[in-house]
BAKOLDREN-368185 format. One record per residue: x, y negated, z of N, C-alpha, C, CB in turn; residue in one letter; chain. Coordinates in nm, 2 decimals, padded with zeros to 4 digits. Glycine has a CB too. Layout:
<zakols>
+--------+--------+--------+--------+--------+--------+--------+--------+--------+--------+--------+--------+----+----+
|   n.px |   n.py |   n.pz |  ca.px |  ca.py |  ca.pz |   c.px |   c.py |   c.pz |  cb.px |  cb.py |  cb.pz | aa | ch |
+--------+--------+--------+--------+--------+--------+--------+--------+--------+--------+--------+--------+----+----+
|      X |      Y |      Z |      X |      Y |      Z |      X |      Y |      Z |      X |      Y |      Z |  A |  A |
...
+--------+--------+--------+--------+--------+--------+--------+--------+--------+--------+--------+--------+----+----+
</zakols>
This chain:
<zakols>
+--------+--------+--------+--------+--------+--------+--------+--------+--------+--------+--------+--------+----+----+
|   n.px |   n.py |   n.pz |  ca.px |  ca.py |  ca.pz |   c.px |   c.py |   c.pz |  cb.px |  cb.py |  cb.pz | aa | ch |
+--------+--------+--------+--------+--------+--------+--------+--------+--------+--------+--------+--------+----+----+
|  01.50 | -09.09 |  10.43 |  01.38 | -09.11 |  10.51 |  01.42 | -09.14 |  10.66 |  01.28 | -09.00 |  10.50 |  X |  A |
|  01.52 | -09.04 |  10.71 |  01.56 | -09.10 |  10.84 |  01.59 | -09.18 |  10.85 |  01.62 | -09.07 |  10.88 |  X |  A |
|  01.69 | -09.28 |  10.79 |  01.74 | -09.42 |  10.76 |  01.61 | -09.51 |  10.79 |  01.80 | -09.43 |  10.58 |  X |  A |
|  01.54 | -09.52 |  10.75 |  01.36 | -09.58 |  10.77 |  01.34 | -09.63 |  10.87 |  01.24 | -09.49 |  10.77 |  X |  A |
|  01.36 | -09.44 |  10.91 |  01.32 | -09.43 |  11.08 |  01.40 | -09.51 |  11.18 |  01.35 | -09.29 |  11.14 |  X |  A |
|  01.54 | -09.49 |  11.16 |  01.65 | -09.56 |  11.21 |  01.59 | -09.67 |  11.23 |  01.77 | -09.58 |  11.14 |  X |  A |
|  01.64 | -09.77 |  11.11 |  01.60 | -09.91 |  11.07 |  01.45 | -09.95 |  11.17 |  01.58 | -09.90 |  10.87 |  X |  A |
|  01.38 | -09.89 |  11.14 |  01.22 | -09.90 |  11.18 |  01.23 | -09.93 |  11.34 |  01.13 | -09.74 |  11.14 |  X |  A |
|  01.30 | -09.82 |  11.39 |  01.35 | -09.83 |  11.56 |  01.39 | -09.93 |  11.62 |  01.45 | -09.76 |  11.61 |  X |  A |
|  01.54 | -09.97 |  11.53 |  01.59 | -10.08 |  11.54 |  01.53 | -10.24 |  11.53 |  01.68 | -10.05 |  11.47 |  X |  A |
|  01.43 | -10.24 |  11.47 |  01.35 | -10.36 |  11.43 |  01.28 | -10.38 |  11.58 |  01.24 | -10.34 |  11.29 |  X |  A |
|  01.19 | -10.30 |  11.62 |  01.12 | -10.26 |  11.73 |  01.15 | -10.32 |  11.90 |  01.14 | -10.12 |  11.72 |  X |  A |
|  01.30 | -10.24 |  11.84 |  01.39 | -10.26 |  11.97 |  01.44 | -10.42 |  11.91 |  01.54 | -10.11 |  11.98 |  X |  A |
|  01.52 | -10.46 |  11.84 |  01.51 | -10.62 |  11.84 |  01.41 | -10.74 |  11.92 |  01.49 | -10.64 |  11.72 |  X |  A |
|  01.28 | -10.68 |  11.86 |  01.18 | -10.76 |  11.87 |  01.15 | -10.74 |  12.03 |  01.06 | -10.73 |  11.77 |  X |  A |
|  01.19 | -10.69 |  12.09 |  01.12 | -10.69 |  12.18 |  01.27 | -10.77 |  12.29 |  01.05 | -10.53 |  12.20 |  X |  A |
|  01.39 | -10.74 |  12.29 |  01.49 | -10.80 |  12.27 |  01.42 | -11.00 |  12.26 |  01.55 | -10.71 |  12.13 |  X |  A |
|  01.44 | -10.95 |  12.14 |  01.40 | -11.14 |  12.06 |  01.33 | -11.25 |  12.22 |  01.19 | -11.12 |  11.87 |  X |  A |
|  01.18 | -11.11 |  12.19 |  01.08 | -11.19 |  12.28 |  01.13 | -11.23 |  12.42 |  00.95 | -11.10 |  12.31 |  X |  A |
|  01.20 | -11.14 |  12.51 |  01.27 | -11.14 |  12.60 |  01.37 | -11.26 |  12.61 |  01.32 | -11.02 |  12.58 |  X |  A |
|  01.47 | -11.31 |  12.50 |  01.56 | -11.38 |  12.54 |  01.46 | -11.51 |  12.52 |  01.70 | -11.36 |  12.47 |  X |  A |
|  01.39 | -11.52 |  12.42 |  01.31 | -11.63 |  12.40 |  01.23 | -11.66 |  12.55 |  01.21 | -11.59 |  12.28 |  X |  A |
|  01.15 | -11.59 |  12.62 |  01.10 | -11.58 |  12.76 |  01.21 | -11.63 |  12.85 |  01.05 | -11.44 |  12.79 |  X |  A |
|  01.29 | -11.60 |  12.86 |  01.43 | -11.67 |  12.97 |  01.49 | -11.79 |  12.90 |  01.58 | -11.55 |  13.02 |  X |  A |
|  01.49 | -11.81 |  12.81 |  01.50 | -11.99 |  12.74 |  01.43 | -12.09 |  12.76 |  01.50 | -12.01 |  12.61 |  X |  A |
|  01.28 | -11.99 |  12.72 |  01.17 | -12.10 |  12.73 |  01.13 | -12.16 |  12.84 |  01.05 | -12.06 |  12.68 |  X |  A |
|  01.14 | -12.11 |  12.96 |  01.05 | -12.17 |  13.08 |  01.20 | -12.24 |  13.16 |  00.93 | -12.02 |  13.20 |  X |  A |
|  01.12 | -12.36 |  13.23 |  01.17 | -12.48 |  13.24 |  01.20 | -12.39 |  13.37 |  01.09 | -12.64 |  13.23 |  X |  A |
|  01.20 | -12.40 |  13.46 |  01.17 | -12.33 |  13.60 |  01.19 | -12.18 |  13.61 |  01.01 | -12.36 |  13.65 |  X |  A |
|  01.29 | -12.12 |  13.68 |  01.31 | -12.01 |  13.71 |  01.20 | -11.94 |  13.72 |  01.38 | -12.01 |  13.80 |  X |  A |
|  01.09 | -11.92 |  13.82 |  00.99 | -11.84 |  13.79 |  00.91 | -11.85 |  13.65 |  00.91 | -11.86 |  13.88 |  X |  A |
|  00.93 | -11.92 |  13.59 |  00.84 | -11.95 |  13.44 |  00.95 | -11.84 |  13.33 |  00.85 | -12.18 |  13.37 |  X |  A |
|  01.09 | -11.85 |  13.39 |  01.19 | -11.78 |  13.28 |  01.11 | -11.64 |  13.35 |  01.41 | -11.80 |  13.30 |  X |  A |
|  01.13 | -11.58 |  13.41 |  01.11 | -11.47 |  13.47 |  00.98 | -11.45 |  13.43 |  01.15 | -11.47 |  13.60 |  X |  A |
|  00.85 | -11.50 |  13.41 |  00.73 | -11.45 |  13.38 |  00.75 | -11.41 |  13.28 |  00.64 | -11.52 |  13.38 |  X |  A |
|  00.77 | -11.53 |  13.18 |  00.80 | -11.56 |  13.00 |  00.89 | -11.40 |  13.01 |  00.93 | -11.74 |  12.95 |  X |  A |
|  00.99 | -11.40 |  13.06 |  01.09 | -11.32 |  12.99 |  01.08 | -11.20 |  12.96 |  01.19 | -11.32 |  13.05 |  X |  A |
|  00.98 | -11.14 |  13.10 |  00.91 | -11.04 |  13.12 |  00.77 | -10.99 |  13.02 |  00.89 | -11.06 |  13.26 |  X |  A |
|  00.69 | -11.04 |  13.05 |  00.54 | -11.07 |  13.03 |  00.59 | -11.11 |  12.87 |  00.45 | -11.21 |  13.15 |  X |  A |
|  00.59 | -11.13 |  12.76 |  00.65 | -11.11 |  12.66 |  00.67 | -10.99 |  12.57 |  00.73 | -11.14 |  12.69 |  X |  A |
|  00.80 | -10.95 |  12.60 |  00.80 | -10.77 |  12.54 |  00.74 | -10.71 |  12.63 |  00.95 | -10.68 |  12.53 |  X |  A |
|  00.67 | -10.70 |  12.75 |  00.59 | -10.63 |  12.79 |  00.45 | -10.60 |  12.74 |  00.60 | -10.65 |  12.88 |  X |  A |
|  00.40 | -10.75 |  12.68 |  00.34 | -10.72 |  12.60 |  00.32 | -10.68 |  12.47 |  00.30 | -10.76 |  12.60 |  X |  A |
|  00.41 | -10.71 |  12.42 |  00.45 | -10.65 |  12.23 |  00.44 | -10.49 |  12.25 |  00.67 | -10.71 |  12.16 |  X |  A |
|  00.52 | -10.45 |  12.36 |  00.53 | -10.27 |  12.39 |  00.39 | -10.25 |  12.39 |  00.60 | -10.20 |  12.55 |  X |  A |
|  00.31 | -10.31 |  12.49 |  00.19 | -10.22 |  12.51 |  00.11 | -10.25 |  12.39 |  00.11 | -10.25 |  12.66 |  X |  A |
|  00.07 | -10.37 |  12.35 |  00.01 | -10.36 |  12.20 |  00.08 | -10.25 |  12.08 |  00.03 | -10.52 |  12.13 |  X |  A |
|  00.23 | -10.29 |  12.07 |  00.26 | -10.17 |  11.96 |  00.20 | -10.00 |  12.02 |  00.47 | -10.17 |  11.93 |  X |  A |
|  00.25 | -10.00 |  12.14 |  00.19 | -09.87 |  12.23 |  00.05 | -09.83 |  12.16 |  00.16 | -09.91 |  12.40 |  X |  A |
| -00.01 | -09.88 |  12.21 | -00.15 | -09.87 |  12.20 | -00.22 | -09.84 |  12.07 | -00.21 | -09.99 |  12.25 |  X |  A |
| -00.14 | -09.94 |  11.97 | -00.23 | -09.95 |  11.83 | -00.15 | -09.90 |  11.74 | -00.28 | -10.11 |  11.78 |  X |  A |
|  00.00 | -09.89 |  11.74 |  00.11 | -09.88 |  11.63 |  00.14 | -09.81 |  11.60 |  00.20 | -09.92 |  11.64 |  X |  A |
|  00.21 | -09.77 |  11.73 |  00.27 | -09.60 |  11.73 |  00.21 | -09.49 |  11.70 |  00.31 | -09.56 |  11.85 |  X |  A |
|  00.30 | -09.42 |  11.60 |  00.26 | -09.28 |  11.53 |  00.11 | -09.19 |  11.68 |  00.47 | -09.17 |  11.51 |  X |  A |
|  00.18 | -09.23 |  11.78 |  00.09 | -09.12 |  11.91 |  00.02 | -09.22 |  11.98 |  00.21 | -09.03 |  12.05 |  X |  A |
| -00.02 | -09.37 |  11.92 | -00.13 | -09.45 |  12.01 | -00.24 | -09.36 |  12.04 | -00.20 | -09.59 |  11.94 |  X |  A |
| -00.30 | -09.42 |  12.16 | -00.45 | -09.38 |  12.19 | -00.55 | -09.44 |  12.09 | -00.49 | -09.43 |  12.33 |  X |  A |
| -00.48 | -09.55 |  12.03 | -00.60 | -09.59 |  11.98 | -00.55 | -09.66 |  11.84 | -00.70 | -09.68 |  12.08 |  X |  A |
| -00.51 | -09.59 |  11.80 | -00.40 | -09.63 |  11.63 | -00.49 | -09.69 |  11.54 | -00.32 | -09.47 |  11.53 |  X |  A |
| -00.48 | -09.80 |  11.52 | -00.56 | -09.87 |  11.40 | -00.54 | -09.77 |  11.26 | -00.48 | -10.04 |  11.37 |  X |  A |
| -00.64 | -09.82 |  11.20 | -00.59 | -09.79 |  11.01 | -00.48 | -09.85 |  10.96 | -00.69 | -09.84 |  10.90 |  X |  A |
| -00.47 | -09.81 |  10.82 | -00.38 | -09.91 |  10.79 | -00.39 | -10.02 |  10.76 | -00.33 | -09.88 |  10.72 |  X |  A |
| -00.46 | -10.07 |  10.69 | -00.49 | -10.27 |  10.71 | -00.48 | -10.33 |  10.82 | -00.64 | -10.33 |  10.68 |  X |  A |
| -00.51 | -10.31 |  10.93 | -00.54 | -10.34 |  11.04 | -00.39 | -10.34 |  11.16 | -00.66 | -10.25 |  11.07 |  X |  A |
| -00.36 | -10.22 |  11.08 | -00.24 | -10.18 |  11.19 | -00.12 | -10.27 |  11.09 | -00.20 | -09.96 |  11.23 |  X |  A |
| -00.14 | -10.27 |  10.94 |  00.00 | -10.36 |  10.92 |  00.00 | -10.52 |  10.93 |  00.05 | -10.34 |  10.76 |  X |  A |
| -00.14 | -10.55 |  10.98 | -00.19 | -10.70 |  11.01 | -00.07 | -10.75 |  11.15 | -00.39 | -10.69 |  11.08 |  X |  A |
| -00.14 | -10.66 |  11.25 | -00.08 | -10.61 |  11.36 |  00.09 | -10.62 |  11.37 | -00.13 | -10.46 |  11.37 |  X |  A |
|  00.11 | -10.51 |  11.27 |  00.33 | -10.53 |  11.28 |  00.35 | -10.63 |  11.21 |  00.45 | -10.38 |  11.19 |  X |  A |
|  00.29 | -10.73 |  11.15 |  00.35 | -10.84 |  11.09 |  00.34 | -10.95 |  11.16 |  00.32 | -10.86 |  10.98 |  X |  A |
|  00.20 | -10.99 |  11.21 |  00.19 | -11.06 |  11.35 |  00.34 | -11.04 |  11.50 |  00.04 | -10.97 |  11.41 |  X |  A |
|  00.31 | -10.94 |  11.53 |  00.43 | -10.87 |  11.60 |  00.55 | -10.95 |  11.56 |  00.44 | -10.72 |  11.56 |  X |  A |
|  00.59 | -10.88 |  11.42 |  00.73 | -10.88 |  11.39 |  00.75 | -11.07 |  11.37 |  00.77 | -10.75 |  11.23 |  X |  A |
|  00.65 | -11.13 |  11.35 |  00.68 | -11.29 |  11.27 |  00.70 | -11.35 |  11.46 |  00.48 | -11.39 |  11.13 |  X |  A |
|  00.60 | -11.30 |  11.56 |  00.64 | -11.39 |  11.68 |  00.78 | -11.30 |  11.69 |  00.51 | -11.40 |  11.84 |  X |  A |
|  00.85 | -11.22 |  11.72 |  00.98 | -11.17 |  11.72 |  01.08 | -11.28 |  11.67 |  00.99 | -11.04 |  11.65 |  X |  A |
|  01.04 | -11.26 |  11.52 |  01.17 | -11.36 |  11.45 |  01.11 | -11.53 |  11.46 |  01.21 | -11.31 |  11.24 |  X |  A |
|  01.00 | -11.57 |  11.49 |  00.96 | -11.73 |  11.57 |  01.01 | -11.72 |  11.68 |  00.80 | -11.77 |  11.59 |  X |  A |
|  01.06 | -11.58 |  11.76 |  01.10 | -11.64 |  11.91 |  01.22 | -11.64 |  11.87 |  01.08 | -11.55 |  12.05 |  X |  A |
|  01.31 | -11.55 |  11.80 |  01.47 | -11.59 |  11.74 |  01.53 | -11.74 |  11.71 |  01.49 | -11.53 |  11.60 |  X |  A |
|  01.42 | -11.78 |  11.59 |  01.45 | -11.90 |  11.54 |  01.47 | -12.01 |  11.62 |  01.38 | -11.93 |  11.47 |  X |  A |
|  01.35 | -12.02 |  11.74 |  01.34 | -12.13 |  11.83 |  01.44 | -12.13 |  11.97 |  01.19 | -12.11 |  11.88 |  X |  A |
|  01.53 | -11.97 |  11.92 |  01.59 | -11.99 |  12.06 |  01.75 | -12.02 |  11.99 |  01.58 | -11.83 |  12.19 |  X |  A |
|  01.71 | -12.07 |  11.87 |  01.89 | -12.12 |  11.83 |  01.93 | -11.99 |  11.73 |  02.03 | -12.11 |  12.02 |  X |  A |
|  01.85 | -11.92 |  11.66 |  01.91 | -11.79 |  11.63 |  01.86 | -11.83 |  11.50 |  01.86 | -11.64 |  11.71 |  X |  A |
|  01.86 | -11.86 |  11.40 |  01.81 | -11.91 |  11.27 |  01.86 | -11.82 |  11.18 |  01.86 | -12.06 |  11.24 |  X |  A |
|  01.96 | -11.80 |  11.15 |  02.02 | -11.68 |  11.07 |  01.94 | -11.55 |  11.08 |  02.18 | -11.64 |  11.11 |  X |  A |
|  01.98 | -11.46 |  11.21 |  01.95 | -11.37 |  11.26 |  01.77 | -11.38 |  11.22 |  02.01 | -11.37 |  11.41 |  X |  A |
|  01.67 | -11.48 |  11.29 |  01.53 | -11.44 |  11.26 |  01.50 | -11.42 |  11.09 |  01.42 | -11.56 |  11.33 |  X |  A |
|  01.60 | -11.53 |  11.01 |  01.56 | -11.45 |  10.84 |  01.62 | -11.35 |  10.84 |  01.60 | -11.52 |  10.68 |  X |  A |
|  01.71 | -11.28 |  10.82 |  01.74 | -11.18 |  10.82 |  01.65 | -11.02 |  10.92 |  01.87 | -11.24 |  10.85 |  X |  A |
|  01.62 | -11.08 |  11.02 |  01.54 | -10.98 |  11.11 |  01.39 | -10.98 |  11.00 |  01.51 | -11.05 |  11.31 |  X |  A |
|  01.30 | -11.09 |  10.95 |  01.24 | -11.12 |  10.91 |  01.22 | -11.02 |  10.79 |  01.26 | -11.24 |  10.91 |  X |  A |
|  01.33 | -11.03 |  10.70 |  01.34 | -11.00 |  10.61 |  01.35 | -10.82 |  10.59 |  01.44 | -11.09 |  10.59 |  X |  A |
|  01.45 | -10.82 |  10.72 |  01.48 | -10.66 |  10.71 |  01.31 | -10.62 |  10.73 |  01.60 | -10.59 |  10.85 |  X |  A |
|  01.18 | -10.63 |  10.83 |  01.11 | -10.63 |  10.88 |  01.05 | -10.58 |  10.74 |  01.09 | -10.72 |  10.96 |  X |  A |
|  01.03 | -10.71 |  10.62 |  00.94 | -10.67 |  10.53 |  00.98 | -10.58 |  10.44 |  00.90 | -10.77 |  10.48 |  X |  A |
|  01.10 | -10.52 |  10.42 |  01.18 | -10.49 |  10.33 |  01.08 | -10.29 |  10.39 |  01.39 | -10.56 |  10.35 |  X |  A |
|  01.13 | -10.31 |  10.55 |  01.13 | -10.13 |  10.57 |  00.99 | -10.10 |  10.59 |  01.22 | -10.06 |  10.70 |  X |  A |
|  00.91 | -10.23 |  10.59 |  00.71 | -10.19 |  10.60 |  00.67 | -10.18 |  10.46 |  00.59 | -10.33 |  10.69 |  X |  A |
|  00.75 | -10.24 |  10.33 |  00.75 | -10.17 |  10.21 |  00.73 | -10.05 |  10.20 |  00.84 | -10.18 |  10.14 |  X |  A |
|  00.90 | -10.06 |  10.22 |  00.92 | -09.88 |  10.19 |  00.85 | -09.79 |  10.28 |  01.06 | -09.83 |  10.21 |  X |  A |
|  00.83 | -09.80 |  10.40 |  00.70 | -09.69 |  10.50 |  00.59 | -09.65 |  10.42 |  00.61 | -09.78 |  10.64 |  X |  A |
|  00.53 | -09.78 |  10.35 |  00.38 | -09.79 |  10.29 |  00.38 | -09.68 |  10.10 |  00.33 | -10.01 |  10.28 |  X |  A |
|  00.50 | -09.76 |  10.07 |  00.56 | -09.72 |  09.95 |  00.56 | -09.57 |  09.92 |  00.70 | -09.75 |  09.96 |  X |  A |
|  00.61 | -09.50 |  10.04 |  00.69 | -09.40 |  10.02 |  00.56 | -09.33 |  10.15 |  00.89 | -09.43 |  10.05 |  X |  A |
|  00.50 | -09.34 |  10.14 |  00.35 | -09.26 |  10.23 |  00.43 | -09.17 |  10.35 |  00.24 | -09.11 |  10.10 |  X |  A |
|  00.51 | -09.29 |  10.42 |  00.54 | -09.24 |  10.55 |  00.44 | -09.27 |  10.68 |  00.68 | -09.29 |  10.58 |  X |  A |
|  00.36 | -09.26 |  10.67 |  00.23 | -09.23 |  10.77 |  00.26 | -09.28 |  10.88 |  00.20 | -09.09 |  10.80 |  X |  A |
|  00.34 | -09.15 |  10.89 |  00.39 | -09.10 |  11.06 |  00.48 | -09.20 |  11.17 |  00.50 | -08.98 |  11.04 |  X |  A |
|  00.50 | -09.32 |  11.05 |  00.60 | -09.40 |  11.14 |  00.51 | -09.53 |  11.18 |  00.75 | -09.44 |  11.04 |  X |  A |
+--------+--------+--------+--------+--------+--------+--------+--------+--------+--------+--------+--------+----+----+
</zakols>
């Protein structure tokens, strides 16, 4: 079950990663990299914050909240793909659906 957790962290921490390098690729213009790059995972954090995480203020259900991490996790591995990373987003993709199985599977709640 820790393994999950691990895995689960590590996806998290990617995506936000992903969004990030995708934001300093995408904008043509140095202040555009720097918004993008920023403004990006800053937002993925505060949405997963807010709605995702085991301790949000305001934690969706479950339909709603796995609407939410798949949204999330698909712009993560769309920002991979687009920035030259094609392997890496199926595979991130993949791991993504593989450990929101097993969370749901295996009535890990808490994560």
């Amino acid at each position: 079950m820790i393994i999950i957790a691990i895995v689960r962290f590590i996806l998290e921490v990617t995506a936000l990663l992903a969004l990030g390098y995708w934001g300093f690729e995408a904008g043509t213009e140095v202040w555009h990299k720097v918004l993008f790059g920023f403004t990006a995972p800053i937002l993925m954090a505060a949405l997963w914050g807010t709605f995702i995480s085991p301790k949000a203020p305001k934690r969706l259900h479950e339909v709603p909240r796995l609407i939410l991490e798949i949204v999330l996790f698909t712009l993560a591995a769309t920002a991979m793909y687009v920035s030259g990373l094609e392997l890496l987003s199926v595979i991130f993709m993949l791991t993504a659906i593989v450990i929101s199985i097993l969370i749901r599977g295996l009535k890990m709640t808490e994560l």
